[in-house]
C-alpha positions as a Markdown table, in Angstrom:
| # | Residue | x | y | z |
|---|---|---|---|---|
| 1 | Unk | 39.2 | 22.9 | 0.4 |
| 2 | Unk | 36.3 | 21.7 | 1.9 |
| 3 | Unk | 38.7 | 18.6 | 4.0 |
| 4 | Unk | 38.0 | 20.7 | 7.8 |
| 5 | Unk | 34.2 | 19.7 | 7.1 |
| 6 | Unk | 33.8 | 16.0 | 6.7 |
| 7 | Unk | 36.4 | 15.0 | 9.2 |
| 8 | Unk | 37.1 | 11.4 | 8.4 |
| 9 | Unk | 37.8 | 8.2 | 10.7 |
| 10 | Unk | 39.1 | 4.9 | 9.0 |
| 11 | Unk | 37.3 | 1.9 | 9.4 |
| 12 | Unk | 37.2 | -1.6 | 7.5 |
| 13 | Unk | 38.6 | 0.7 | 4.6 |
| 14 | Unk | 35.8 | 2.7 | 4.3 |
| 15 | Unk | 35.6 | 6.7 | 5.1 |
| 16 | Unk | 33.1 | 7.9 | 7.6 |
| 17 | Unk | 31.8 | 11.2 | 8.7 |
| 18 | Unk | 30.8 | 11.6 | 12.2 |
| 19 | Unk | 27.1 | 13.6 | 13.0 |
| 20 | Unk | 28.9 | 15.5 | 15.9 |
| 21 | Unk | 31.8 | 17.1 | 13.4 |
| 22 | Unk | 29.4 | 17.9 | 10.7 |
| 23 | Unk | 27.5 | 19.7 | 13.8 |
| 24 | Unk | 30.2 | 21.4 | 15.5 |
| 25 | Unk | 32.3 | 22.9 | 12.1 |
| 26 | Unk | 28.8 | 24.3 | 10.9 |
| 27 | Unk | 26.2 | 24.8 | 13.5 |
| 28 | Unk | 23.6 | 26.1 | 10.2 |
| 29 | Unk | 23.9 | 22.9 | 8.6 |
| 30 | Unk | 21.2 | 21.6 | 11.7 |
| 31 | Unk | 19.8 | 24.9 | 12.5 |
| 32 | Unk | 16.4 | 25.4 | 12.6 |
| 33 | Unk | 13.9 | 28.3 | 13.2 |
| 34 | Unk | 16.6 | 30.8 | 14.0 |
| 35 | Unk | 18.9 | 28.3 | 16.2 |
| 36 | Unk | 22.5 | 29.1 | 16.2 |
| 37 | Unk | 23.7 | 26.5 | 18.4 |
| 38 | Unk | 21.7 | 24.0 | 16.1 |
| 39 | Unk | 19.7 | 21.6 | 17.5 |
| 40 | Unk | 19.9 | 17.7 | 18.1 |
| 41 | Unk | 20.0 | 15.0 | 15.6 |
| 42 | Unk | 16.7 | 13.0 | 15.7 |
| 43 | Unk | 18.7 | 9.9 | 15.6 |
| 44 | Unk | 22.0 | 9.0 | 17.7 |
| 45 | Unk | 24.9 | 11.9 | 17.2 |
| 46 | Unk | 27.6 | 8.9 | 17.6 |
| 47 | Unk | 26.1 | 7.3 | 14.4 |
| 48 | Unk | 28.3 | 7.5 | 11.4 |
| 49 | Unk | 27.4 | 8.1 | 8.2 |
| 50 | Unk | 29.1 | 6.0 | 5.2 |
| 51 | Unk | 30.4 | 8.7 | 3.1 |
| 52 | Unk | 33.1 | 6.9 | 0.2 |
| 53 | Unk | 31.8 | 6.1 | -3.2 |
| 54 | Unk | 33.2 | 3.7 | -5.3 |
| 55 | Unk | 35.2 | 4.6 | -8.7 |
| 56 | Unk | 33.5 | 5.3 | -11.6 |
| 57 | Unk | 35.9 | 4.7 | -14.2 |
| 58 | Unk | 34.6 | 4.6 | -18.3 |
| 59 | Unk | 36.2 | 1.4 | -19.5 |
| 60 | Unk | 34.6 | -0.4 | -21.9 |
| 61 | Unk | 33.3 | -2.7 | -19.3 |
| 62 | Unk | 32.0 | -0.6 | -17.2 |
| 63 | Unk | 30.1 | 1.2 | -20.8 |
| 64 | Unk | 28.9 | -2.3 | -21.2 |
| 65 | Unk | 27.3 | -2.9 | -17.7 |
| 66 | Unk | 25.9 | 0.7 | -17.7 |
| 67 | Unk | 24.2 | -0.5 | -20.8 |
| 68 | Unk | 22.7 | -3.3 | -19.7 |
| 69 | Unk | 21.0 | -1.6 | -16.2 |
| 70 | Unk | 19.9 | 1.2 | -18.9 |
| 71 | Unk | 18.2 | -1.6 | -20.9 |
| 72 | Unk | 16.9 | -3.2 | -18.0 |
| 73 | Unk | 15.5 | -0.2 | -17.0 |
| 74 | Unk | 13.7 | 0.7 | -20.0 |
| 75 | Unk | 12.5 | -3.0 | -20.2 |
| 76 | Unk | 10.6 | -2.5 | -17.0 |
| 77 | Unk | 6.7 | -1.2 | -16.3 |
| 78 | Unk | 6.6 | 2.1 | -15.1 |
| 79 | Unk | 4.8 | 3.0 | -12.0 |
| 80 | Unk | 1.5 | 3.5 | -11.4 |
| 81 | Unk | 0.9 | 7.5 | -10.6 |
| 82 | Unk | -1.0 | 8.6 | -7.2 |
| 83 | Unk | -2.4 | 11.7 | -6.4 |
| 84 | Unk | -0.7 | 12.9 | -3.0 |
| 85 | Unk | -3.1 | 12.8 | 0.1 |
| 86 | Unk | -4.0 | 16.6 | 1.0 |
| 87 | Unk | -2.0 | 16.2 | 4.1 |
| 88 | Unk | 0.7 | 14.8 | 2.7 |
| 89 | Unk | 2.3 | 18.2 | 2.0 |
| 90 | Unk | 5.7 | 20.4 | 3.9 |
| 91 | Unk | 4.7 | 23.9 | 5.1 |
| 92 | Unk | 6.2 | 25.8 | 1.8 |
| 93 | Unk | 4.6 | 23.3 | -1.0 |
| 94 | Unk | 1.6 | 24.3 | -2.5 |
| 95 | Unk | -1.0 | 21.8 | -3.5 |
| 96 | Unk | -1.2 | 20.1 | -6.6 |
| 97 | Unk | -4.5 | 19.8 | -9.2 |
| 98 | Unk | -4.2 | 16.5 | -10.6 |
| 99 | Unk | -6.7 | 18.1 | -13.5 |
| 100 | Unk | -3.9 | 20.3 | -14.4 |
| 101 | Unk | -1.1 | 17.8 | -14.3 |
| 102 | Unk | -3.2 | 15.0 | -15.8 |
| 103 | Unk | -3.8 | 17.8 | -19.2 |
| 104 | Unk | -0.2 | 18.5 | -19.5 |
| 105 | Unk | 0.5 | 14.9 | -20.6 |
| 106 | Unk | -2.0 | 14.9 | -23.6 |
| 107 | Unk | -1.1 | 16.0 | -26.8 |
| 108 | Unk | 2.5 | 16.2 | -26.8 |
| 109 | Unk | 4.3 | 15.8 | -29.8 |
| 110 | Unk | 6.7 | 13.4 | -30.6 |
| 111 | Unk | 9.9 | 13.7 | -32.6 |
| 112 | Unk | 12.6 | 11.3 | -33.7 |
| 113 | Unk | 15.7 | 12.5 | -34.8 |
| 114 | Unk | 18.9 | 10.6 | -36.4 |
| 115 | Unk | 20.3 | 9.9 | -33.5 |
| 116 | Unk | 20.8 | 6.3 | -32.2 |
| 117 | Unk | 21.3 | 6.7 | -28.3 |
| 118 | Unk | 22.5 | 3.0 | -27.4 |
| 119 | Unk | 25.5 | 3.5 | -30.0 |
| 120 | Unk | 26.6 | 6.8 | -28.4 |
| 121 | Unk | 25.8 | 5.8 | -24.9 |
| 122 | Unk | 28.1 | 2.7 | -25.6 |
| 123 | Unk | 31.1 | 4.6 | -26.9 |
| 124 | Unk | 33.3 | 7.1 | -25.1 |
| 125 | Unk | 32.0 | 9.8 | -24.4 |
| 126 | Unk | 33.7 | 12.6 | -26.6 |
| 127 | Unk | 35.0 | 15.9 | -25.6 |
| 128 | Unk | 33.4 | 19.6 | -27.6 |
| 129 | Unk | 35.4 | 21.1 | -30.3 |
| 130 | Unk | 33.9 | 24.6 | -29.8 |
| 131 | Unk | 35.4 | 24.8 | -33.7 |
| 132 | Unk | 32.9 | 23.0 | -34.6 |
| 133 | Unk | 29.9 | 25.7 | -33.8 |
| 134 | Unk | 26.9 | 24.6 | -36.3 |
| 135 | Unk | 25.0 | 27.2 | -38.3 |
| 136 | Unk | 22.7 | 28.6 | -36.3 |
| 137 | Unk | 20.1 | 29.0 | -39.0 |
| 138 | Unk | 20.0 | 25.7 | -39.5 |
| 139 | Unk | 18.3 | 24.9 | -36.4 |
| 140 | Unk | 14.6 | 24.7 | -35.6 |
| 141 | Unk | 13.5 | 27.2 | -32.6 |
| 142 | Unk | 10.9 | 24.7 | -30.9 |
| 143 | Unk | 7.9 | 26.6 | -29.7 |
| 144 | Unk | 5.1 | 23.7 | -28.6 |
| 145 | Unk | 5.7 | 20.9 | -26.3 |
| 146 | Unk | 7.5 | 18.0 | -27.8 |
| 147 | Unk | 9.1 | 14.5 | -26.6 |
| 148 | Unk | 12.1 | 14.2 | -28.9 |
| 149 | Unk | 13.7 | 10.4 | -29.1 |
| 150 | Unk | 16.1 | 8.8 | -30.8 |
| 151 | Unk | 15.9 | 6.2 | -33.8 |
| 152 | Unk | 15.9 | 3.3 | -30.8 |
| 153 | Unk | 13.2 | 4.9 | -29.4 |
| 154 | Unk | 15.3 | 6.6 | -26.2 |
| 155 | Unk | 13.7 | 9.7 | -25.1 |
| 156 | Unk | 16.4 | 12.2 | -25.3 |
| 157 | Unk | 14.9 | 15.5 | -24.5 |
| 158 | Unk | 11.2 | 16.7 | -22.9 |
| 159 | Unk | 10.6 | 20.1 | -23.5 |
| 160 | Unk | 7.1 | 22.0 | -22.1 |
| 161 | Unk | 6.0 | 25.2 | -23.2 |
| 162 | Unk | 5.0 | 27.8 | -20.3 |
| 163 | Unk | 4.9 | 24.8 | -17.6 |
| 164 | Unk | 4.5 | 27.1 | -14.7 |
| 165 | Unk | 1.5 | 29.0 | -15.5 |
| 166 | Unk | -0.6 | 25.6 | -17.0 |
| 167 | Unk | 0.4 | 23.4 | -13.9 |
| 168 | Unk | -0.2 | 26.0 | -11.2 |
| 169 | Unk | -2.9 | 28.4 | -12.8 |
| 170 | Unk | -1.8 | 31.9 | -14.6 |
| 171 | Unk | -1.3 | 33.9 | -11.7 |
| 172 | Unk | 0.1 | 31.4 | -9.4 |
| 173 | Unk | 2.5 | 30.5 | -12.2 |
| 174 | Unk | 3.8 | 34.1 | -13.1 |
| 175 | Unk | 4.0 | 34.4 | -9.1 |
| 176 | Unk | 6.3 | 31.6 | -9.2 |
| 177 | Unk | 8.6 | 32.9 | -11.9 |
| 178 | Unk | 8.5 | 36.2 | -10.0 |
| 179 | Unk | 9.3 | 34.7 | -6.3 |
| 180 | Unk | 12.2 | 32.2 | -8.0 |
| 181 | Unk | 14.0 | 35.3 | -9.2 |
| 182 | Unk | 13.2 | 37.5 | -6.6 |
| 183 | Unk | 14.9 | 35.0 | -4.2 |
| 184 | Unk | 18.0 | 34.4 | -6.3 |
| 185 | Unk | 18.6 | 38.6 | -6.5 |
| 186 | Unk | 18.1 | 38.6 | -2.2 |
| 187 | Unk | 20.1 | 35.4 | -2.0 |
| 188 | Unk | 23.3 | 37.0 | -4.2 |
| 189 | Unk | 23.2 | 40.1 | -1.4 |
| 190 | Unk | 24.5 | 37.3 | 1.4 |
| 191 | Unk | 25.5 | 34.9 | -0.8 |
| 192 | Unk | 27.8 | 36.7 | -3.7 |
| 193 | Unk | 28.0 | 34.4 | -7.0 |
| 194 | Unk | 31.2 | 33.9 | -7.6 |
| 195 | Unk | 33.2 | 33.9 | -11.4 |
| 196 | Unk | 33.4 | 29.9 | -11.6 |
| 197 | Unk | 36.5 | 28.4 | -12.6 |
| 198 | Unk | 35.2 | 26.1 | -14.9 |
| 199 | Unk | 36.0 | 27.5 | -18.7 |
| 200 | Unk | 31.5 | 26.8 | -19.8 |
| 201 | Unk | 30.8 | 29.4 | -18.0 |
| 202 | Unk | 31.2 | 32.7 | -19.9 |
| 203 | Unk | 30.3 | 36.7 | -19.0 |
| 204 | Unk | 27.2 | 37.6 | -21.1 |
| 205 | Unk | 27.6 | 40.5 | -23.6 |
| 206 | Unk | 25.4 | 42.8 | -21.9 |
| 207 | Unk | 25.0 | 42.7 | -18.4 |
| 208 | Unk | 24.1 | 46.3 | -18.0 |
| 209 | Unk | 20.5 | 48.5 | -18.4 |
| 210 | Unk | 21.1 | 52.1 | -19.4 |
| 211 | Unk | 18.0 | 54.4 | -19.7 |
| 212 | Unk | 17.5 | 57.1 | -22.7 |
| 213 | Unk | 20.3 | 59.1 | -21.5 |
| 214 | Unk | 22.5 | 55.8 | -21.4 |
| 215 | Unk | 23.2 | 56.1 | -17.8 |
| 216 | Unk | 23.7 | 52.8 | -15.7 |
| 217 | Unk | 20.8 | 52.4 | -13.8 |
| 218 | Unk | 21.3 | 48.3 | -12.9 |
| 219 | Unk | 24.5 | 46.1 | -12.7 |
| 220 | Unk | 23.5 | 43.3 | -12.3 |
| 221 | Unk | 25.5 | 40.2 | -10.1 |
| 222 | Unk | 27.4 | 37.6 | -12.0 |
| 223 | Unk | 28.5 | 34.4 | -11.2 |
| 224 | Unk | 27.6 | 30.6 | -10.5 |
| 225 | Unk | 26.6 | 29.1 | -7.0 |
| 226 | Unk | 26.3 | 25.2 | -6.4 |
| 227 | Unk | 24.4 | 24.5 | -3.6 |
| 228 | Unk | 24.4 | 20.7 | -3.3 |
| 229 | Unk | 25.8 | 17.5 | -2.4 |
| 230 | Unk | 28.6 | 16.5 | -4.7 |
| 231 | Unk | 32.3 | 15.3 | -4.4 |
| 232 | Unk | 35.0 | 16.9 | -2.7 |
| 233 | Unk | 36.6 | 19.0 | -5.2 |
| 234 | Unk | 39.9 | 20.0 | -6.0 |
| 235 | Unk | 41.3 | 17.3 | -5.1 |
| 236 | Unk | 42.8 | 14.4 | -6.9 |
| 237 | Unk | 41.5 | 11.1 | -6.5 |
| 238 | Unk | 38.8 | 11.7 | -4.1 |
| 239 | Unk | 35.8 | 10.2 | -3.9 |
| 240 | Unk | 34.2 | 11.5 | -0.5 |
| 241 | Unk | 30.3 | 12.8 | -0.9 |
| 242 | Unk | 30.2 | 16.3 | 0.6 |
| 243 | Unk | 27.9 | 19.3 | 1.1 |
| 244 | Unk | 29.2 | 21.9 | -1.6 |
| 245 | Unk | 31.1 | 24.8 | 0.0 |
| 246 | Unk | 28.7 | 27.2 | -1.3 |
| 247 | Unk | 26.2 | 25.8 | 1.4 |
| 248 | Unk | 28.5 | 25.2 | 3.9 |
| 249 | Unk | 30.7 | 28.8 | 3.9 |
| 250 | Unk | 33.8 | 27.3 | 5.1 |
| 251 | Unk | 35.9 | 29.5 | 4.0 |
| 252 | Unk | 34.6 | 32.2 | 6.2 |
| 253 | Unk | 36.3 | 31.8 | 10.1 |
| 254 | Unk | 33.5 | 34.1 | 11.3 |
| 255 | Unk | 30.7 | 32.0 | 12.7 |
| 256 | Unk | 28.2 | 34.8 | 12.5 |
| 257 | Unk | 28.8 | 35.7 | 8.7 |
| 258 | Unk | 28.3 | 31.5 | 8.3 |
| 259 | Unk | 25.4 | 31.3 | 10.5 |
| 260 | Unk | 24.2 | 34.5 | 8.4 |
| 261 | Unk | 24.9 | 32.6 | 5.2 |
| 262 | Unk | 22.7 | 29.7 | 6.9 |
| 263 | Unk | 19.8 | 31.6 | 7.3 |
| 264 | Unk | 19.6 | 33.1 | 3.6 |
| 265 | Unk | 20.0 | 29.0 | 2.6 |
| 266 | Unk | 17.1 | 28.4 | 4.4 |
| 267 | Unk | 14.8 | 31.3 | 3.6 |
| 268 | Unk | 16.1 | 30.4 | -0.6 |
| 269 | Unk | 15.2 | 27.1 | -0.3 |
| 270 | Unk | 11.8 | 27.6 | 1.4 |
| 271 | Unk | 11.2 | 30.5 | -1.2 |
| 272 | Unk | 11.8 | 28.0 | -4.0 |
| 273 | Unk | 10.2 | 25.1 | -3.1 |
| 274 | Unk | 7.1 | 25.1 | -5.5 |
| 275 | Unk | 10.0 | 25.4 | -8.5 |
| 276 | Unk | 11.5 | 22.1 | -7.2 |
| 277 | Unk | 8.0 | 20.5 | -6.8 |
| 278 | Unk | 7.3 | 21.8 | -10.1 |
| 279 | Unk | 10.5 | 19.8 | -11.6 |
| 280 | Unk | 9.6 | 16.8 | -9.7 |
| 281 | Unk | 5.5 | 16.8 | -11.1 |
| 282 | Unk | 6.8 | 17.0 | -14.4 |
| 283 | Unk | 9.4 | 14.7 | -14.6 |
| 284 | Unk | 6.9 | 12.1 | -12.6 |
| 285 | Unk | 4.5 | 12.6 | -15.4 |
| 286 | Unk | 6.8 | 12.3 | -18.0 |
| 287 | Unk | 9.3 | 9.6 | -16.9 |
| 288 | Unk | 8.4 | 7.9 | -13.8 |
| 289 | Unk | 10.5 | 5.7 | -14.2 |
| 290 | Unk | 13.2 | 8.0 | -13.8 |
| 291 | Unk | 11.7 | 9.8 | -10.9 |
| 292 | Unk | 11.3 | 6.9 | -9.0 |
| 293 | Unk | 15.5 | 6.2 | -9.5 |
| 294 | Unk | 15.8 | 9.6 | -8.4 |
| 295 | Unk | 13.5 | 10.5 | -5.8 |
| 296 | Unk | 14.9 | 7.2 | -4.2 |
| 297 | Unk | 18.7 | 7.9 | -4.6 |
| 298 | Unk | 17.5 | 11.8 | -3.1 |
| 299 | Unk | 15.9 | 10.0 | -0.1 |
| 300 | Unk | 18.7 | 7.9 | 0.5 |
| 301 | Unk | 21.4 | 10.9 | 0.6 |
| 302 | Unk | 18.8 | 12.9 | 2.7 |
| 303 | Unk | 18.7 | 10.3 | 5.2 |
| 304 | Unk | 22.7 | 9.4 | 5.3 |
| 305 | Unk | 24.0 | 12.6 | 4.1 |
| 306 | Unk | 21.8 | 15.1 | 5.8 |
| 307 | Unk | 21.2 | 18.8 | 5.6 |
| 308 | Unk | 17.3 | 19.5 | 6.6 |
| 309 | Unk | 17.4 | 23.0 | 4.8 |
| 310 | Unk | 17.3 | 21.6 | 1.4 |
| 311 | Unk | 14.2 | 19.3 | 2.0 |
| 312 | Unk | 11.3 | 21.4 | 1.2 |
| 313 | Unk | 9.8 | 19.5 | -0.7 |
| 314 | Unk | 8.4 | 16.3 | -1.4 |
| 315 | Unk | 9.1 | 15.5 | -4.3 |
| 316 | Unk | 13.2 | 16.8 | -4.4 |
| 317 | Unk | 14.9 | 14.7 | -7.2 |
| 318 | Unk | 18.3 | 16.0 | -8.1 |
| 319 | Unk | 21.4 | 16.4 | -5.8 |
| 320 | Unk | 22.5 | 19.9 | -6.8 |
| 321 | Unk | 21.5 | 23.2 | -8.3 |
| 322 | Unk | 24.0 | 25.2 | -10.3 |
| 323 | Unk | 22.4 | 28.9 | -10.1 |
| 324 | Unk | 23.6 | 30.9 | -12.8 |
| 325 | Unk | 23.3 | 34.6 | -12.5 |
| 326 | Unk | 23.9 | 36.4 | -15.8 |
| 327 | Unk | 26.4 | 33.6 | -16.7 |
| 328 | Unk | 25.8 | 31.6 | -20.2 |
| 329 | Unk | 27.6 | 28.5 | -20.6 |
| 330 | Unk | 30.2 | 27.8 | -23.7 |
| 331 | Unk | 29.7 | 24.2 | -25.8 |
| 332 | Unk | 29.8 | 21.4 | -23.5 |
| 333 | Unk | 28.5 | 17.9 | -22.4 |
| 334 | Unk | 28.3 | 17.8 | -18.6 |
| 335 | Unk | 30.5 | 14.9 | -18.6 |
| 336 | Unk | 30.0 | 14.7 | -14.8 |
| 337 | Unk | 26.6 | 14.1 | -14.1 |
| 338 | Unk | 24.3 | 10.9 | -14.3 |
| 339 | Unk | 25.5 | 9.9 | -17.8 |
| 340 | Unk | 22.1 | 8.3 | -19.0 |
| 341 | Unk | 19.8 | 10.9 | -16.3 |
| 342 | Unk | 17.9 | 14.1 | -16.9 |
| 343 | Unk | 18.5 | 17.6 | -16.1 |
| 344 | Unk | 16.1 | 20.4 | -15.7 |
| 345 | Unk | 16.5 | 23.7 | -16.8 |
| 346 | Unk | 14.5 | 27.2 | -16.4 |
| 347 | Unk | 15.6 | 30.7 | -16.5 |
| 348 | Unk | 14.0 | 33.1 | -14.8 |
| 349 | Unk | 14.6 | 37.6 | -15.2 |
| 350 | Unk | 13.7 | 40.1 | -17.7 |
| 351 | Unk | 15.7 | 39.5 | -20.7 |
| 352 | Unk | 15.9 | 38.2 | -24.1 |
| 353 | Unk | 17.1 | 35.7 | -25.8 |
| 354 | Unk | 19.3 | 33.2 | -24.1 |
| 355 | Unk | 17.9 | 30.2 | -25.6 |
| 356 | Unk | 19.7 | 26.9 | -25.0 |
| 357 | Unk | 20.6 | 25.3 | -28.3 |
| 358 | Unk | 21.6 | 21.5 | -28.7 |
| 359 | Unk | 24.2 | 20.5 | -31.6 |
| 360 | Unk | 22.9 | 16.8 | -32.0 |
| 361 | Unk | 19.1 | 17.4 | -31.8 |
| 362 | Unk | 19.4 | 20.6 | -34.0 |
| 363 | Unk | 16.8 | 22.3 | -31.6 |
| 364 | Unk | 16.9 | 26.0 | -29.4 |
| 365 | Unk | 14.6 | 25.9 | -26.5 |
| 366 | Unk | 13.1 | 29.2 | -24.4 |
| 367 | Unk | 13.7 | 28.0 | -21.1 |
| 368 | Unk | 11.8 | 31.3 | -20.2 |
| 369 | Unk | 8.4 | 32.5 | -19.4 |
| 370 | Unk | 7.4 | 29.5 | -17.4 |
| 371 | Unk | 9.1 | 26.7 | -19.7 |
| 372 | Unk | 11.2 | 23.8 | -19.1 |
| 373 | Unk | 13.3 | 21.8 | -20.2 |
| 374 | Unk | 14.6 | 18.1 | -19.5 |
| 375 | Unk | 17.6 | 16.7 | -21.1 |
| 376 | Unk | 20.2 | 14.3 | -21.1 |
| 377 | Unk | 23.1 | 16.6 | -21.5 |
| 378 | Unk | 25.9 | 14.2 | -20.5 |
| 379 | Unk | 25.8 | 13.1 | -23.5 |
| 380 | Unk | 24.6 | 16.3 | -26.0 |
| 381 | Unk | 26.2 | 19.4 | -26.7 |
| 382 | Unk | 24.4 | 22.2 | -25.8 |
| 383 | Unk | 25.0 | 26.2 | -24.8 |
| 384 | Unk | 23.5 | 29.2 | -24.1 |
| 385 | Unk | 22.9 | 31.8 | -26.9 |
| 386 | Unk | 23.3 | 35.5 | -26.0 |
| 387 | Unk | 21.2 | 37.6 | -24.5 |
| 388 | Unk | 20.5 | 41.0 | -23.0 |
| 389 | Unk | 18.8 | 42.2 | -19.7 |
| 390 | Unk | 19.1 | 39.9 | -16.6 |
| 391 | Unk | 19.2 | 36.0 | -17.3 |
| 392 | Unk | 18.7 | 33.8 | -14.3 |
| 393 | Unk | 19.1 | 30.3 | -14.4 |
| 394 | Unk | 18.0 | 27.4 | -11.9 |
| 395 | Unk | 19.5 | 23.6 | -13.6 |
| 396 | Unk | 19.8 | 20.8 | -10.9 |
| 397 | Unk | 21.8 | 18.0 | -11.2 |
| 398 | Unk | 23.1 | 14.9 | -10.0 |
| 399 | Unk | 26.7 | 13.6 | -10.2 |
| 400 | Unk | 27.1 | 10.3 | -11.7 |
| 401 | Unk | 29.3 | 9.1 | -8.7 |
| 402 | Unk | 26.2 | 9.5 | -6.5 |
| 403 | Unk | 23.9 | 8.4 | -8.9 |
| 404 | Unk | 21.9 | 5.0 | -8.2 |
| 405 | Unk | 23.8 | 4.7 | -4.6 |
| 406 | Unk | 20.4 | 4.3 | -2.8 |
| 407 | Unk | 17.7 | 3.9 | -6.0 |
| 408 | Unk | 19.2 | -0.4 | -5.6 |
| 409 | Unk | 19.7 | 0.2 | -9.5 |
């Protein structure tokens, strides 16, 4: 339980967290440059920051509202794109060609498919018969870019082939891939991924490298980590936002091994923040729109929910990661996050396969090799085919609770 952390005080029915508890309980939340004791907040330590977030429940009302601010939005002009000033970047960004970016948005293709996304966004949203498994042979293995919408014209899925190398240059690009997964592997030595609860999240068949003699010469770590800021969890009924334990460490009394845990946080976050910059350039080009309701929204929490490590970036979206370490995920919908949003998605290691398949677009993706892959998949089945060698996975997320709290949407 994560309930020692956010502390609450009642007042006018709402729940607040206090700056000096969130200090106090864990000093690394606020450290910086090696500081155990953590140092000061830059604004006053008595402030309190509103924490409760109202119910989300899916009644047909509340489908029929969350129509109409969807069609709203998509009624709307998107903003105009600007190229970021050259001082305008934090210390671990790397700075962006506008050549490059500007070249990644030609010549897409575009796909519709027989899908009608205000019907199924209207309706319940319907839990995965994993008895139901479609043919895999029936199913297209997409290997160009592609924009894929429904018959209304909703894009439901932005796929772009080898990303990486074409936004930041070949080498810088592989470099990328390389540092991304070389930070995850030093991040599971503090941090140890742990087998998640959740029943998507399967072992992979082969998680082992034998040489000619078939001795074992890699194991490699398994598990899930969610570093983010989410709801309490675990517990019935509540709707406090809260830094994710994972981040936090909690559940160690030691304050050593937590400030220890701290540090790694902060060297994995500086280490990856050209991945997250990468997300946020694409999605921008894509959907700006959308990454203006996000960006927002991530401002918001940043500024009322704070934890300075995570902000290495710019141009942060999403709330969460979930960083999957040899882990592939069963059938599923991820019923929890912004129900009409986007989620990113890039693996990372030496393996094959692994592909991520979706059941209603009748598509695989390679989210590998520099490629990525936005989706709505709150609303589409998808999972991860298997694969052999080590598969590491980076998808960030946003809950739907703590979507659209600051974005005024």
């Amino acid at each position: 339980m994560v309930s020692r952390f956010f502390v609450s005080t009642k007042s006018n029915g709402a729940t607040f967290t206090d700056r000096p508890t969130l200090r106090r309980h864990w000093p690394g939340c606020v450290a910086n440059e090696g500081n155990p004791e953590g140092k000061e907040w830059d604004s006053d330590p008595t402030a309190k920051l509103p924490v409760r977030l109202r119910v989300i429940s899916d009644t047909q009302k509340r489908r029929d509202t969350r129509l109409a601010a969807f069609n709203r939005r998509e009624a709307a002009d998107p903003p105009l794109r600007t190229p970021r000033p050259a001082d305008g970047y934090l210390p671990h960004e790397w700075v962006e060609d506008e050549e490059r970016i500007t070249l990644i948005g030609k010549n897409i293709s575009v796909e519709t498919v027989d899908i009608d996304w205000r019907d199924i966004y209207s309706k319940p949203n319907g839990a995965v018969d994993e008895k139901d498994l479609p043919n895999l042979y029936d199913f297209e293995k997409v290997s160009d870019d592609r924009i894929i919408k429904s018959r209304d014209g909703i894009v439901l899925a932005y796929y772009i082939k080898n990303a990486a190398q074409r936004l930041w240059g070949q080498y810088q690009g592989n470099l990328l891939l390389q540092e991304v997964a070389q930070a995850m592997r030093e991040l599971a030595e503090t941090v140890p991924p742990i087998p998640p609860k959740d029943v998507r999240h399967r072992h992979m068949e082969d998680m082992v490298n034998l040489d000619s003699r078939n001795r074992q010469i890699k194991v490699y770590h398994r598990g899930v980590l969610h570093p983010c800021k989410w709801l309490v969890q675990g517990r019935h009924g509540s709707h406090e936002a809260v830094i994710s334990r994972d981040l936090t460490g909690m559940k160690f009394r030691n304050p050593e091994k937590r400030f220890e845990r701290a540090k790694a946080w902060k060297r994995f976050y500086q280490r990856i923040a050209p991945l997250l910059q990468t997300f946020g350039i694409l999605f921008e080009l894509l959907d700006p729109k959308n990454y203006r309701r996000y960006h927002t929204n991530y401002k918001g929490f940043a500024k009322h929910l704070p934890f300075p490590d995570m902000d290495t970036t710019e141009r942060a979206c999403w709330l969460g990661m979930a960083l999957l370490f040899n882990k592939r995920c069963g059938p599923h919908k991820d019923h929890g996050d912004v129900l009409d949003g986007f989620v990113p998605d890039m693996a990372f290691g030496d393996h094959t396969g692994g592909g991520v398949i979706f059941w209603e677009l009748g598509k695989i993706f390679d989210v590998a090799n520099g490629s990525i892959l936005f989706s709505r998949s709150a609303y589409l089945t998808h999972h991860v085919l298997p694969s052999v060698g080590e598969r590491l996975a980076v998808v960030c997320f946003t809950k739907k609770q703590l979507g659209d709290v600051y974005s005024g949407d």
